[in-house]
MARTIGU-311118 format. One record per atom (N, C-alpha, C, O, CB): residue number from 1; residue in three letters; atom name; x, y, z negated. Coordinates in steps of 0.001 Angstrom, whole numbers, padded with zeros to 6 digits, always signed. Last residue first. Glycine has a CB too. Example, Ala and Ser with C-alpha at 12.3 -4.5 7.8 and 13.67 -1.06 7.14 Angstrom:
resi | resn | name | xx | yy | zz
2 | SER | N | +012850 | -002250 | -007080
2 | SER | CA | +013670 | -001060 | -007140
2 | SER | C | +012900 | +000030 | -007870
2 | SER | O | +013409 | +001138 | -008039
2 | SER | CB | +014084 | -000598 | -005725
1 | ALA | N | +013190 | -005690 | -007800
1 | ALA | CA | +012300 | -004500 | -007800
1 | ALA | C | +013200 | -003300 | -007800
1 | ALA | O | +014236 | -003319 | -008465
1 | ALA | CB | +011308 | -004473 | -009046
This chain:
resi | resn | name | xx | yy | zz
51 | UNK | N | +161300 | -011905 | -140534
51 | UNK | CA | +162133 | -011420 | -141929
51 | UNK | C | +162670 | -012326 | -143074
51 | UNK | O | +163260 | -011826 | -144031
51 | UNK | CB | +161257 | -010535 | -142695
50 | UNK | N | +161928 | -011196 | -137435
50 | UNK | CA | +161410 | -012234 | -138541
50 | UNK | C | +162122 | -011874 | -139392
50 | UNK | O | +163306 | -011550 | -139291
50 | UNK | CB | +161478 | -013735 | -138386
49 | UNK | N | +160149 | -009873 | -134471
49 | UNK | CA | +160826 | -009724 | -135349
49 | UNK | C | +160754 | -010967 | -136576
49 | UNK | O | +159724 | -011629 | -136699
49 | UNK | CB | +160507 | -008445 | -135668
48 | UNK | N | +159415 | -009012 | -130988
48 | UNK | CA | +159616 | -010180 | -132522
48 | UNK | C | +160402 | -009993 | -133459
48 | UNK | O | +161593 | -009950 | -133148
48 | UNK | CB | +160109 | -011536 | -132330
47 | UNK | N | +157360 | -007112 | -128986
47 | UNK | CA | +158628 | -007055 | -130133
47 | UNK | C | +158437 | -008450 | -131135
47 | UNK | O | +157466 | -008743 | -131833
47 | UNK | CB | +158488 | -005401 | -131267
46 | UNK | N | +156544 | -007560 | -125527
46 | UNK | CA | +156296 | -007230 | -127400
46 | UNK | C | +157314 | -007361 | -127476
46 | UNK | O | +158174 | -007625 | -126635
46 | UNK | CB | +155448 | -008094 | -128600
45 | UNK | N | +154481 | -008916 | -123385
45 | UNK | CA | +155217 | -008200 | -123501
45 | UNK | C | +155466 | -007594 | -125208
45 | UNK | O | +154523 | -007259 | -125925
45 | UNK | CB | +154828 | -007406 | -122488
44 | UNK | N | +153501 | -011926 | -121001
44 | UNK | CA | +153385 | -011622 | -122541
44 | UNK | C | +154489 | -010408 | -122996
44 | UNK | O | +155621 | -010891 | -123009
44 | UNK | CB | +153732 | -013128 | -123449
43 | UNK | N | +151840 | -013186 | -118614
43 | UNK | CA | +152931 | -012315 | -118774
43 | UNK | C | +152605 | -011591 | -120313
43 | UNK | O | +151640 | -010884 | -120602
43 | UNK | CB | +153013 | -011202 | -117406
42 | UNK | N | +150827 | -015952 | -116497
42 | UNK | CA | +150584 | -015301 | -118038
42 | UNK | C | +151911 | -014026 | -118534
42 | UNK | O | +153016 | -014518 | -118764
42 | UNK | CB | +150684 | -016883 | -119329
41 | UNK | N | +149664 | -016356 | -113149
41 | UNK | CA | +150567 | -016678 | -114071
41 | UNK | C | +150043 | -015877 | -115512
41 | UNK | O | +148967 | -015279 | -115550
41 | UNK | CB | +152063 | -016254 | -113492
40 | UNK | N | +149559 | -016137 | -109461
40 | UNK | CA | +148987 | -016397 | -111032
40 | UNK | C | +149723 | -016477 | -111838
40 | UNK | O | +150843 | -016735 | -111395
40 | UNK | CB | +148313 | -017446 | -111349
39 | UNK | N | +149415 | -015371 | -106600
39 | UNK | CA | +150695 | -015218 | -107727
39 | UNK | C | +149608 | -015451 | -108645
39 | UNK | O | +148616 | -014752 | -108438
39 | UNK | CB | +151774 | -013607 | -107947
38 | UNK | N | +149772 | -016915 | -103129
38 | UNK | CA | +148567 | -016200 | -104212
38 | UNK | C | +149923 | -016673 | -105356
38 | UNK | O | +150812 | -017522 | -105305
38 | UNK | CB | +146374 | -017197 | -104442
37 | UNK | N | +150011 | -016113 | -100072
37 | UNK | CA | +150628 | -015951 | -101440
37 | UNK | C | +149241 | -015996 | -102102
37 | UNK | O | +148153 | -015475 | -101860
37 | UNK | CB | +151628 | -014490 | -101745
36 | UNK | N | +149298 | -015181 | -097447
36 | UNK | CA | +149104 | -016979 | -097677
36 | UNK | C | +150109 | -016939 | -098901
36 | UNK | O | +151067 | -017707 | -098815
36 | UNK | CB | +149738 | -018295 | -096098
35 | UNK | N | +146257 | -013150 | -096731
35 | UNK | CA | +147825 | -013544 | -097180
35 | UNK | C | +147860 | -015075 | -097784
35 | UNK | O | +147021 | -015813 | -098300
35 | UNK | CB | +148434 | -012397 | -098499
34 | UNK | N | +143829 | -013636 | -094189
34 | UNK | CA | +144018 | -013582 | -095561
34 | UNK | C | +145639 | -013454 | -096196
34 | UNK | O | +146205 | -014253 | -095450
34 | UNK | CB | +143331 | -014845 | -096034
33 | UNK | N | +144426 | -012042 | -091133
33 | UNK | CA | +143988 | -012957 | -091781
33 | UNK | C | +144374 | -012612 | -093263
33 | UNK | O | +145037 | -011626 | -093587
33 | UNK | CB | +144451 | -014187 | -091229
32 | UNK | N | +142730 | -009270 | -090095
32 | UNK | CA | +144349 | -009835 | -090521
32 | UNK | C | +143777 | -010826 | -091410
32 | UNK | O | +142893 | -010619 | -092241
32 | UNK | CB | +145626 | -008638 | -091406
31 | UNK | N | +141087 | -007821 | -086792
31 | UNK | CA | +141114 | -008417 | -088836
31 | UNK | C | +142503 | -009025 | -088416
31 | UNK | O | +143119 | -009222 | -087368
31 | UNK | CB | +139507 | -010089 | -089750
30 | UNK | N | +142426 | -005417 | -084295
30 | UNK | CA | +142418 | -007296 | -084999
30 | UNK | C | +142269 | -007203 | -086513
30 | UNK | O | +143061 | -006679 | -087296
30 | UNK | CB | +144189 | -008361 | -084743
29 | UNK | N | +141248 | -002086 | -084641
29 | UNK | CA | +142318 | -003395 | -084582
29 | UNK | C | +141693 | -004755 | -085248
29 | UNK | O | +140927 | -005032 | -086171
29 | UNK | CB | +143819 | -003009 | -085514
28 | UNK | N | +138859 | -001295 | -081835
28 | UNK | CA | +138523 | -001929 | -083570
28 | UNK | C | +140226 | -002518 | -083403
28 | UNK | O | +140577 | -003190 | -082433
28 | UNK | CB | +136755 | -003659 | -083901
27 | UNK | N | +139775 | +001312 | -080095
27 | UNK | CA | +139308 | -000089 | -079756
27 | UNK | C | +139162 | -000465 | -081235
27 | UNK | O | +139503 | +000502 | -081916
27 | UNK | CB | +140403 | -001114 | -078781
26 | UNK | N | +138706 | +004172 | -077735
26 | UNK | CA | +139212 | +003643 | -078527
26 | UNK | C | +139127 | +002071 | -078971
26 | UNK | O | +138392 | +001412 | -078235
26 | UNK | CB | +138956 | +004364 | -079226
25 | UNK | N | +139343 | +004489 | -074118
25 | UNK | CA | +138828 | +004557 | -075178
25 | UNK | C | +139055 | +003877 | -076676
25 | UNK | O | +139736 | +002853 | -076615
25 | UNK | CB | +137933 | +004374 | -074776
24 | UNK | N | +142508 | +005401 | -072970
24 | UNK | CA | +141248 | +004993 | -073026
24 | UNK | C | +140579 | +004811 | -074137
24 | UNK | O | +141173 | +004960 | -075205
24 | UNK | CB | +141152 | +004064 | -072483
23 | UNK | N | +144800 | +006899 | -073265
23 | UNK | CA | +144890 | +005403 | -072972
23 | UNK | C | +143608 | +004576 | -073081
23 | UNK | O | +143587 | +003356 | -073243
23 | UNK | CB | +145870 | +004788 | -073907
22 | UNK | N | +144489 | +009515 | -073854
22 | UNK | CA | +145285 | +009021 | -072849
22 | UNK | C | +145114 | +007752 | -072440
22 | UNK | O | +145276 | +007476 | -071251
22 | UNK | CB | +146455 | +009136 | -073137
21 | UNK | N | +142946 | +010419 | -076076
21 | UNK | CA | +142288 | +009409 | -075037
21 | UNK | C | +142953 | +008905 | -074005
21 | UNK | O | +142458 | +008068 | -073249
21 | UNK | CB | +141253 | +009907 | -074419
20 | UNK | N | +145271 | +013402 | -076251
20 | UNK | CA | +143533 | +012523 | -076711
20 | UNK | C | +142772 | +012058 | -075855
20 | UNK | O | +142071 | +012673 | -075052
20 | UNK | CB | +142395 | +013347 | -077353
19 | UNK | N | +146807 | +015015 | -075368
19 | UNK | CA | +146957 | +013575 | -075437
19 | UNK | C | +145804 | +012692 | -076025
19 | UNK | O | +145680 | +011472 | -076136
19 | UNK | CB | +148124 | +013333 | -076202
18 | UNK | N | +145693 | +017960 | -074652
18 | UNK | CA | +146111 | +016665 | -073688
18 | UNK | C | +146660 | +014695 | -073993
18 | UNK | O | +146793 | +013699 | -073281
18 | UNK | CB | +147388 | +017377 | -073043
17 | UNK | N | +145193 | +018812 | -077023
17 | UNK | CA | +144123 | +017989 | -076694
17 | UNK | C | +144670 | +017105 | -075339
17 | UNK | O | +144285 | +015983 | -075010
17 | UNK | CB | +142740 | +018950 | -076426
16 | UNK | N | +148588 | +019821 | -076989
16 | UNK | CA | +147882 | +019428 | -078297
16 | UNK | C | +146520 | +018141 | -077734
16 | UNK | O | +146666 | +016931 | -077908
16 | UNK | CB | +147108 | +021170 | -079127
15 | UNK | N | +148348 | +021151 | -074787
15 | UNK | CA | +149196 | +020251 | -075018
15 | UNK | C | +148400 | +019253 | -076312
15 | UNK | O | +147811 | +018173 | -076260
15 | UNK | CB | +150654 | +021025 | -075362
14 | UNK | N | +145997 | +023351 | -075314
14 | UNK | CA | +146444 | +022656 | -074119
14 | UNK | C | +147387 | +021120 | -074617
14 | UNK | O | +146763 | +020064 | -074726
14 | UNK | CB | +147459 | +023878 | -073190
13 | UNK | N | +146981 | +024911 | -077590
13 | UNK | CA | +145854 | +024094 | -077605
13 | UNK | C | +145855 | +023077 | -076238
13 | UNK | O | +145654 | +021885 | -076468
13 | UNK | CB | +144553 | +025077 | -077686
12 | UNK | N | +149809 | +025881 | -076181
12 | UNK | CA | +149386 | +024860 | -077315
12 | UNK | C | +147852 | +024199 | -077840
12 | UNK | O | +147744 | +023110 | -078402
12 | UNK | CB | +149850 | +025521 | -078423
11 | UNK | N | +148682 | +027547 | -074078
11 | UNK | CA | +149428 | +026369 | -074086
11 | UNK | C | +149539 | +025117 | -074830
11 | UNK | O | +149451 | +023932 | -074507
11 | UNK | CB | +150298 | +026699 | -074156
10 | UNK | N | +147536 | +029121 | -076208
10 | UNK | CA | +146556 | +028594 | -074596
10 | UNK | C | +147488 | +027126 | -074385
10 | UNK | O | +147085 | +025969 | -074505
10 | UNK | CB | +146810 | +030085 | -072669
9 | UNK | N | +149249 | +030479 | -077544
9 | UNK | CA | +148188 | +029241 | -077949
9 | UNK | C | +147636 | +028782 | -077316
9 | UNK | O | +147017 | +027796 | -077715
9 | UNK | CB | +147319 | +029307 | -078636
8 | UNK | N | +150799 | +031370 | -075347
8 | UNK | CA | +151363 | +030731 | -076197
8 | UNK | C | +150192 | +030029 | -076914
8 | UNK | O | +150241 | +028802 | -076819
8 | UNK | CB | +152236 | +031563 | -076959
7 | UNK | N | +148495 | +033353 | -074609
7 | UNK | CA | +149323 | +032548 | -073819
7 | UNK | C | +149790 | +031024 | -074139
7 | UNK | O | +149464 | +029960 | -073612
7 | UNK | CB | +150392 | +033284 | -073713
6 | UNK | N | +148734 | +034793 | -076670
6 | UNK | CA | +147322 | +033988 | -076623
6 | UNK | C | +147952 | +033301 | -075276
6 | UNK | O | +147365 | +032220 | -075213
6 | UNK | CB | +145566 | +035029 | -076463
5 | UNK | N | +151603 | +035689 | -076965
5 | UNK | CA | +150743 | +035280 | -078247
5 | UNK | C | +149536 | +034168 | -077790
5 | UNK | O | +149365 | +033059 | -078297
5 | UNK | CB | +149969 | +036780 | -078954
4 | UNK | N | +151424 | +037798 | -074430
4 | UNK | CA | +152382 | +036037 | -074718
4 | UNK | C | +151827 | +035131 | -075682
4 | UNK | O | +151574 | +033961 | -075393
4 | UNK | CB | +154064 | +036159 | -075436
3 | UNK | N | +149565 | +039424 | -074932
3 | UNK | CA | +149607 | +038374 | -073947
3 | UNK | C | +150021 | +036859 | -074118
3 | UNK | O | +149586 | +035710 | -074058
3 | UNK | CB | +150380 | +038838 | -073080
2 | UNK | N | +150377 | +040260 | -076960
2 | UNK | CA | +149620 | +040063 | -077119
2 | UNK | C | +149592 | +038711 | -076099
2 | UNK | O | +149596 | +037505 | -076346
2 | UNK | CB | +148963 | +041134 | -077168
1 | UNK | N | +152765 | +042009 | -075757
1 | UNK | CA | +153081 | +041067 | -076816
1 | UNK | C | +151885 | +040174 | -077110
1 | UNK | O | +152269 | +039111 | -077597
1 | UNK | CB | +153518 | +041808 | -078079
């Protein structure tokens, strides 16, 4: 039972590091330019009341 156990993680550590670096080394992604929104404005929240 043992066997299978460290078998079984042999495999899985196996699989697991087999996909690291598949595709070469790593690379910086592309900057993203600025967003082309800009939101300004005044936002006023309350109660009115008049007596």
């Amino acid at each position: 039972m043992t066997q299978y156990l460290l078998f079984a993680g042999l495999a899985l550590l196996l699989a697991t590091l087999s996909g690291c670096g598949v595709d070469g080394a790593p690379t910086r992604p592309a900057d993203t330019p600025p967003p082309g929104v800009h939101v300004s404005g005044e936002a006023r929240i309350g109660v009115v009341s008049r007596l």
